[in-house]
Structure formats: structure tokens, C-alpha cells
MDTraj code that builds the backbone (N, CA, C; nanometers):
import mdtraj as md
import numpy as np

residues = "UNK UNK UNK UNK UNK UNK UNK UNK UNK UNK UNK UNK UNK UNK UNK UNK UNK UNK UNK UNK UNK UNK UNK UNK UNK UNK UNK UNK UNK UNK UNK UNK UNK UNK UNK UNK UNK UNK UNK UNK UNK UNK UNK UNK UNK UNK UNK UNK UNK UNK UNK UNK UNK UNK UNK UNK UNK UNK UNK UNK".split()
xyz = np.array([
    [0.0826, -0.1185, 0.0000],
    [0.0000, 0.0000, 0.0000],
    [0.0871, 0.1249, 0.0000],
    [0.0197, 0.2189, -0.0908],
    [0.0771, 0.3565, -0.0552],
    [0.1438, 0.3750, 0.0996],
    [0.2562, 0.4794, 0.1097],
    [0.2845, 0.5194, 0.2735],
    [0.1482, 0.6230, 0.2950],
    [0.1427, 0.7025, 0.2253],
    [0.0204, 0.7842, 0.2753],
    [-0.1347, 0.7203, 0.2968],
    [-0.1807, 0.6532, 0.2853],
    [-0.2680, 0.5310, 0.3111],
    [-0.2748, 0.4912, 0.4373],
    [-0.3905, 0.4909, 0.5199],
    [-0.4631, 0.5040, 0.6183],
    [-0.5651, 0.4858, 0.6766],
    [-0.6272, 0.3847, 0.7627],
    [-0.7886, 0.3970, 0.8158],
    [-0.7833, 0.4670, 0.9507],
    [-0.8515, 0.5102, 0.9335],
    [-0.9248, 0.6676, 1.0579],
    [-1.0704, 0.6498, 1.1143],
    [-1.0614, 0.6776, 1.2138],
    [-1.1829, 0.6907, 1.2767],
    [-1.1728, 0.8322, 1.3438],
    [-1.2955, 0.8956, 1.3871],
    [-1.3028, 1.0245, 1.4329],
    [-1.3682, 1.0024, 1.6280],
    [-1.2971, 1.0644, 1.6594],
    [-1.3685, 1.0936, 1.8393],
    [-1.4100, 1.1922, 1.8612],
    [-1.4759, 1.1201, 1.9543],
    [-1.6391, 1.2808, 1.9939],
    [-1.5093, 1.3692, 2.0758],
    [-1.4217, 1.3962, 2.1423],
    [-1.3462, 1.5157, 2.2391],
    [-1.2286, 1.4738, 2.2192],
    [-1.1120, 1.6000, 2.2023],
    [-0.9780, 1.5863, 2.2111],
    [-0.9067, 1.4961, 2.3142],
    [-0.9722, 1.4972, 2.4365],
    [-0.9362, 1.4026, 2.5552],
    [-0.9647, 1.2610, 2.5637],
    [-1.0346, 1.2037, 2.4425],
    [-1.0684, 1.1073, 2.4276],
    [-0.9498, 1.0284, 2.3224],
    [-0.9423, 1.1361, 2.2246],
    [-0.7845, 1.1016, 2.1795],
    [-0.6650, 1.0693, 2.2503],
    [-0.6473, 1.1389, 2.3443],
    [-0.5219, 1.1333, 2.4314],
    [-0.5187, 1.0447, 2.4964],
    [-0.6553, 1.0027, 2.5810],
    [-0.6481, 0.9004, 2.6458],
    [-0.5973, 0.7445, 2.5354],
    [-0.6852, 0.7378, 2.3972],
    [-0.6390, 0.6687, 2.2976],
    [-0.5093, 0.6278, 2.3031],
    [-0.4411, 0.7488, 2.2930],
    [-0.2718, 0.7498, 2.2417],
    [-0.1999, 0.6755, 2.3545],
    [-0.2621, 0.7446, 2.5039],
    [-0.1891, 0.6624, 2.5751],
    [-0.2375, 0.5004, 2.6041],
    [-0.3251, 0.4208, 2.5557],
    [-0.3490, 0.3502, 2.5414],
    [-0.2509, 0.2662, 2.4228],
    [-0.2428, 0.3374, 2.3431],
    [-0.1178, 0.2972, 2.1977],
    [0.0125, 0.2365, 2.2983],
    [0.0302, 0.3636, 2.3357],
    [0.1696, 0.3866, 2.4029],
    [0.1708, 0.2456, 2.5110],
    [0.1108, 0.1983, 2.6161],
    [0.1128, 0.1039, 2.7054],
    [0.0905, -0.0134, 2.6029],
    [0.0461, -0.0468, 2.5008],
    [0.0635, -0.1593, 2.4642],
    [0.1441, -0.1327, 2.3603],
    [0.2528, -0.0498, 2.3792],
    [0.3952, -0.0710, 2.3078],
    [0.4022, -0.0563, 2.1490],
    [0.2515, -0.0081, 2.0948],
    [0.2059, 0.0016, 1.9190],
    [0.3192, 0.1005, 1.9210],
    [0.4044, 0.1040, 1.7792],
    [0.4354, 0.2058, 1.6982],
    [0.3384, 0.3639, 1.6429],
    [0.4033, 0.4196, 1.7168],
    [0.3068, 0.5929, 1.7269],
    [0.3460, 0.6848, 1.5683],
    [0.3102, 0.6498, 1.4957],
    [0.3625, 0.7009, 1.3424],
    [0.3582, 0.7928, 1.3581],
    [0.2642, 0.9088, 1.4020],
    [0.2579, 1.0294, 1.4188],
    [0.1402, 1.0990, 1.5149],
    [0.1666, 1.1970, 1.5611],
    [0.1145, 1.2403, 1.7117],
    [0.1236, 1.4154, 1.6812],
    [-0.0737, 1.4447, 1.6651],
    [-0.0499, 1.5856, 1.6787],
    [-0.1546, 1.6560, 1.7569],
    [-0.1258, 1.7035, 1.8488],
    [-0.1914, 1.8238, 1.9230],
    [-0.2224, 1.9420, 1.9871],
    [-0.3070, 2.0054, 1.8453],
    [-0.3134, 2.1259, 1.8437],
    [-0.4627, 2.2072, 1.8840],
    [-0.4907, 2.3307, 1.9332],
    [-0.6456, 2.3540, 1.9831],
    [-0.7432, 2.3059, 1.8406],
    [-0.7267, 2.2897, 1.7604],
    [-0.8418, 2.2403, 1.6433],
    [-0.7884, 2.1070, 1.5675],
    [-0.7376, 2.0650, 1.6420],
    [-0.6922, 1.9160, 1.5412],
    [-0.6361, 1.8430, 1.6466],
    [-0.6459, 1.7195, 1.6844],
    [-0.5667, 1.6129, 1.7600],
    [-0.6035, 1.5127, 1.6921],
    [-0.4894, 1.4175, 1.7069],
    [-0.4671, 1.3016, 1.6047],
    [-0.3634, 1.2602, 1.6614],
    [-0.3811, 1.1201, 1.6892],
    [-0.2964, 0.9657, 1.6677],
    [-0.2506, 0.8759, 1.5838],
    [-0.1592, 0.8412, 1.4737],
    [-0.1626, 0.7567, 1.3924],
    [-0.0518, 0.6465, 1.4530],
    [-0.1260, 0.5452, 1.4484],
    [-0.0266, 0.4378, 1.4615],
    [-0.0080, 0.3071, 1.3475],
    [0.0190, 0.2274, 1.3996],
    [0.0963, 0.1199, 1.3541],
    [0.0532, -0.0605, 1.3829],
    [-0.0907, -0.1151, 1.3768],
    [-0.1446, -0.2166, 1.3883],
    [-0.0568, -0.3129, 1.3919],
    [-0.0859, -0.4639, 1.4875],
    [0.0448, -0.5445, 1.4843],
    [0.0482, -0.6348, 1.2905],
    [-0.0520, -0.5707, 1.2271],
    [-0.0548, -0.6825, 1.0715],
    [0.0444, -0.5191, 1.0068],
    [0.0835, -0.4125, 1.0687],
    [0.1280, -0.3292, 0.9961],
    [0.0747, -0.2156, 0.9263],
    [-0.0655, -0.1888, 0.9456],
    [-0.1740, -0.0854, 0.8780],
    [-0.1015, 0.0573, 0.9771],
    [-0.1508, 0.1652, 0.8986],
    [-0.1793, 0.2468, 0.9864],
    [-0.2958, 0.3178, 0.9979],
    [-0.3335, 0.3344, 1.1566],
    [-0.4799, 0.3693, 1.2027],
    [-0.4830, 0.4968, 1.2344],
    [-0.5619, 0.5727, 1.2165],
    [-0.5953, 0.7223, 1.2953],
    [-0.6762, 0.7348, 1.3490],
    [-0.6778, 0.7238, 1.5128],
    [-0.7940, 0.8375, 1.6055],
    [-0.7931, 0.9567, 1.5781],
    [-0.8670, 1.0837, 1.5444],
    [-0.8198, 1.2107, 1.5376],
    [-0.9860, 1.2626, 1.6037],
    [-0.9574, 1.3967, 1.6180],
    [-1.1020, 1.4816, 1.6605],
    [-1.0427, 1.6460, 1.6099],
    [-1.1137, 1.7039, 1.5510],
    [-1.1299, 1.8549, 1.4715],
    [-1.2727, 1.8729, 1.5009],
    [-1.3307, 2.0192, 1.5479],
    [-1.4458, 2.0973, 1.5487],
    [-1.5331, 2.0593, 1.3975],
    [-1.6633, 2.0716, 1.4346],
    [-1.7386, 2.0614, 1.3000],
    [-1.7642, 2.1651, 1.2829],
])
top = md.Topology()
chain = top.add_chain()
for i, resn in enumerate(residues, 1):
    res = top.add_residue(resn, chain, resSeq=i)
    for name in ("N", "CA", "C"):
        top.add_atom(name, md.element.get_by_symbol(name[0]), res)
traj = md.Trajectory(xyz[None], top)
């Protein structure tokens, strides 16, 4: 697959992300990329078959 290629899901609150990430983080997943900013937070990681997943949450 493409590197830019990705499945995402969206969360209802930024804090729901974070809690996510640190959930990544304790079971040792690969954190591809990690951003948090006041209108965008996002998690991408690294599935153990190798995908990468995104939690993220942005304002509607």
C-alpha cells in the first residue's frame, strides 16, 4: 500500500484522543505520528498486521 494510506476513525473530544494514544503507548504500538493542536488532535499508529490507524477529533 501507498505510505500515505490510512484507516481513521473520528472521536467525539480531544481528551478522548489522548487518552487513545496513551493507550497505543502502554501496549507498546508504533506511534507514526502524534499531533496536538487547539483544532486538530490526532494519533496515527501502527497495527500489529502493519496498517496504519488514525484516532483524530477537529471541530465541526
Amino acid at each position: 500500500m501507498p505510505p500515505f494510506f490510512h484507516f481513521g476513525r473520528g472521536a467525539e473530544t480531544p481528551d478522548d484522543v489522548r487518552a487513545f494514544r496513551d493507550r497505543v503507548e502502554a501496549e507498546a504500538l508504533e506511534i507514526v505520528e502524534w499531533w496536538d493542536e487547539p483544532d486538530y488532535v490526532s494519533v496515527k499508529f501502527r497495527d500489529p498486521d502493519g496498517y496504519v490507524i488514525e484516532v483524530s477529533w477537529e471541530p465541526e
